[in-house]
N, C-alpha and C positions, 0 to 999 in steps of 0.2 A: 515550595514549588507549586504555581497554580496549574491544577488538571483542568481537563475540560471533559463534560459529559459529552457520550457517544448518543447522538438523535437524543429519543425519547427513551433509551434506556433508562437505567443506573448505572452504566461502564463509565468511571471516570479514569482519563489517561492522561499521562505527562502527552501533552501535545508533539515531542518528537518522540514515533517510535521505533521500529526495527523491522523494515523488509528480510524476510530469510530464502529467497531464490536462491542466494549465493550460499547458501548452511545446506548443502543435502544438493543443490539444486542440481545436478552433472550433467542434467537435457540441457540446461540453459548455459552453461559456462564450461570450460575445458577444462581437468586439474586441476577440482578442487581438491584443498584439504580438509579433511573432513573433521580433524580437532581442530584445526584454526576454526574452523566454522562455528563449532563448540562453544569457543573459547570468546566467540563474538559474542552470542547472546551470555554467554555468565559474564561480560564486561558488561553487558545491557543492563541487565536487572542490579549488576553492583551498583551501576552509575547513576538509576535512579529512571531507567526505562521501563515501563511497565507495557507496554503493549508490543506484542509481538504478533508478526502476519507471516504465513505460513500459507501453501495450499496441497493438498494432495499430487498436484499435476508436479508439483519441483523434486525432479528425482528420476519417476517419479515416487513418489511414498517416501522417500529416505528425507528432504529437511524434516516432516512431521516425526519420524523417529527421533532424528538427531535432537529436536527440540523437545521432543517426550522427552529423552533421558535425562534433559537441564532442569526438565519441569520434573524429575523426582528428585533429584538432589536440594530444592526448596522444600523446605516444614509450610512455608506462608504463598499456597496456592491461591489461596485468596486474592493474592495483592498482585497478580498476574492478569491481565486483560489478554487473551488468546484468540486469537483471528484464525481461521482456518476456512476453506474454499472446498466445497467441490460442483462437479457436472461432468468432470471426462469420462467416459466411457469407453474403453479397450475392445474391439473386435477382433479378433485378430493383428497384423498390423494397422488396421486401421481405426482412429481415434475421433467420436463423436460428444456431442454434448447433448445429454438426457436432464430435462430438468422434470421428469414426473417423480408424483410423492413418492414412488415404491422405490423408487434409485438413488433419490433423494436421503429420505431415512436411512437405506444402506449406504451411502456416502460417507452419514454422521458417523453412523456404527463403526466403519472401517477406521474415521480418521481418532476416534477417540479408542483404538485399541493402540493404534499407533503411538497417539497423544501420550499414553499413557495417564489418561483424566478421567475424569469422573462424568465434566462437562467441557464445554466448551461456550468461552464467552460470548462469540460475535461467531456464528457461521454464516458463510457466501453463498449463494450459488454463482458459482464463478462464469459461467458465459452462457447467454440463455440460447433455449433450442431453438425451433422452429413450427413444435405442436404443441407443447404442454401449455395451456393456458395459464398466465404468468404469477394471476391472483388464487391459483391453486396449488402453483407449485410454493407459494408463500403462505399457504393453508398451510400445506404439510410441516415447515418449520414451526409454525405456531403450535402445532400439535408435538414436537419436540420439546420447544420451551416449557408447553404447560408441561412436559412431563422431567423436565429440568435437565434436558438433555445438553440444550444450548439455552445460554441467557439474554439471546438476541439475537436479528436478522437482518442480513443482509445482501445486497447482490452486487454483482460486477460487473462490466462491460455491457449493463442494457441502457437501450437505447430512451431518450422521454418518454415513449409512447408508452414503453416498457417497463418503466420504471410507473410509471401510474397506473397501467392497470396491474402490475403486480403492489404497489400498496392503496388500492381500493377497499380496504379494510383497514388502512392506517398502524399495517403490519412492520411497517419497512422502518429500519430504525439508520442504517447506513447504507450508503453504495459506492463505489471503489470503480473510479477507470480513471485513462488515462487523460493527465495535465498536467500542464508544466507551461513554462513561458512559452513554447516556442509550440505547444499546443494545445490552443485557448480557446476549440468550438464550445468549450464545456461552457463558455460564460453568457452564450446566446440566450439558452433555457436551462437549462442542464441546474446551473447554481441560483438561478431564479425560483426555480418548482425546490428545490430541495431546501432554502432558506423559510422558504411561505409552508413547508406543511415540517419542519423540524427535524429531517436528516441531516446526519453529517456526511459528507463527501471529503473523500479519503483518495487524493490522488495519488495513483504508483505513477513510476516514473520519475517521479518529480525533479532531479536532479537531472533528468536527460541522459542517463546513464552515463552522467559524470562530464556531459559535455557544458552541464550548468555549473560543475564543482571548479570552473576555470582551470583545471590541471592540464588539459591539451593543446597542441599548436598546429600548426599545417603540418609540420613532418608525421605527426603523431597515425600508426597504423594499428587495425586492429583483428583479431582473430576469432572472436568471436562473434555473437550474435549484432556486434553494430557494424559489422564487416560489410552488413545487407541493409545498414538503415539510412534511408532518405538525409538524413540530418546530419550523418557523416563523408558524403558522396560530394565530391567536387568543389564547385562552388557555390554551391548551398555548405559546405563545411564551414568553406573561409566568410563565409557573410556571417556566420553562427556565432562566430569568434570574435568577430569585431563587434558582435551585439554585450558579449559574455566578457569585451575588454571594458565596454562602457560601465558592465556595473562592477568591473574591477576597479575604477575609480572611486565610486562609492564607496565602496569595502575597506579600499588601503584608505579612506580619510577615517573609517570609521575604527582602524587596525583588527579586521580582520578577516577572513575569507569569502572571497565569490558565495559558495555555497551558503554562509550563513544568510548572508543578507537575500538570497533566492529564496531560503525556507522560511524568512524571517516575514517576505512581501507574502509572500502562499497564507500566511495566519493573519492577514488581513484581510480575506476575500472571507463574505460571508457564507459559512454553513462549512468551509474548511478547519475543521479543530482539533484535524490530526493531522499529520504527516510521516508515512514512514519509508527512510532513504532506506537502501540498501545498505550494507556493508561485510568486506570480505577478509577484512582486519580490524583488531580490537581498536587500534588508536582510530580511526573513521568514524567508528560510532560516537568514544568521548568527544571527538570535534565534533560532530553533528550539535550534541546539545548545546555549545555555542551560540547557536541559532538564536536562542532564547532570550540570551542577553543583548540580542541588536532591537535598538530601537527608532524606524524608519517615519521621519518628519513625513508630514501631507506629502510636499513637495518630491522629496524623494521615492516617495510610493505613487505618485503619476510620472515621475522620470522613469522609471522603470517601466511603468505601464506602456510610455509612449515608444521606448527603445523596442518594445518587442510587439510594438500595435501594426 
């Protein structure tokens, strides 16, 4: 299997790996089960996934547990790539994002007791504030690393501006937000800056929460959080579908599913050399790796470009 190294670390990861929202996640999904969740990531790491994404906020704290207790049932922590997130900050009912070092390092603390780890591979700060200066709050993770707290850094949901002045020391090794076909501001600057200084960019979403995996139709309703999302509202749904039939063509010549050939066009954009779909049953994830084995001619990878341009 070829890995791909994360930025300028040493994290190398099978290219598909495993969102865990859905493992712990109950803010974000309704009934879950919480061994099936279990039971996704030890399908993971059997099937030859090694990177797993996690954040403090899904639960919240419960996937970082759920995922602790898979990660002690391994002898070969080693061979684990571990994502983990934070920046929320609890007020009372009210929930803010602190990215200063002092919040920061107790972030770490918190999620590696959960973790049940020693370290942790890849930390985020998961959505940046509005004070902390951004090349300092990327200070404080380097002063983690060097003390082998985490073995790399990175951030989520900042904006260019954001992302460069937090690695003006050439700290930044990943960044994590959202893209997918159907939303590609990321290719303006976003995947220009991070190809030119050696990040990886790790898009969540990436399947459109499942409106990319081709499995929905017009009748198709839903209950949770896409109940309120633009992309499943009207007819912006039905125009979504007719894009998601076009590269159903593709797939059925190719024999085999929407999703793959989506994650398969995603590892063709440069500085993308992960990807990790969600999944809330074992068998989702062994299809995921599918992915892998699609391989999309020039032509077919600017047919796709043009369907969703």
């Amino acid at each position: 299997m070829k890995y791909n190294r994360l930025g300028k670390s040493d994290l190398n990861v099978n290219p598909i790996g495993l969102g865990t929202n859905a493992v712990g996640g109950h803010n974000i999904y309704p009934n879950l089960d919480e061994e099936a969740g279990k039971d996704v990531v030890r399908t993971a790491l059997e099937v030859g996934i090694n990177f797993l994404d996690t954040a403090y906020i899904y639960g919240p704290e419960r996937s970082e547990e759920l995922v602790g207790q898979i990660l002690k049932e391994h002898d070969n922590r080693e061979e684990i790539v571990l994502a983990t997130k934070g920046a929320h900050q609890f007020k009372g009912d009210e929930v803010a994002f602190n990215n200063t070092p002092s919040f920061l390092k107790e972030a770490v603390e918190g999620s590696l007791r959960r973790l049940n780890t020693d370290y942790i591979d890849l930390f985020y700060i998961h959505f940046p504030d509005k004070e902390t200066p951004k090349d300092e709050a990327v200070g404080a993770l380097k002063e983690l690393r060097d003390e082998g707290k985490i073995r790399s850094i990175g951030v989520s949901n900042f904006s260019v501006e954001q992302l460069k002045e937090a690695n003006k020391d050439g700290y930044v090794d990943v960044i994590q937000s959202e893209y997918n076909l159907f939303k590609r501001e990321a290719e303006q600057e976003m995947l220009p800056y991070t190809a030119a200084h050696d990040i990886t960019f790790v898009p969540y979403f990436p399947l459109a929460s499942g409106l990319l995996a081709g499995k929905y139709d017009e009748s198709t309703t839903f209950n949770d959080i896409r109940s309120k999302m633009p992309l499943f509202q009207g007819e912006e749904f039905k125009s979504n579908l007719q894009k998601v039939d076009q590269v159903r063509e593709i797939a059925k010549n190719k024999g085999v599913d929407v999703s793959h050939v989506v994650l398969a066009w995603y590892l063709t954009r440069d500085s993308i050399d992960a990807i990790i779909p969600g999944a809330k049953r074992e068998e989702q994830v062994i299809n995921n790796l599918k992915a892998l084995d699609v391989k999309l001619t020039q032509h077919e990878i600017e047919q796709i470009d043009y369907i969703f341009s």
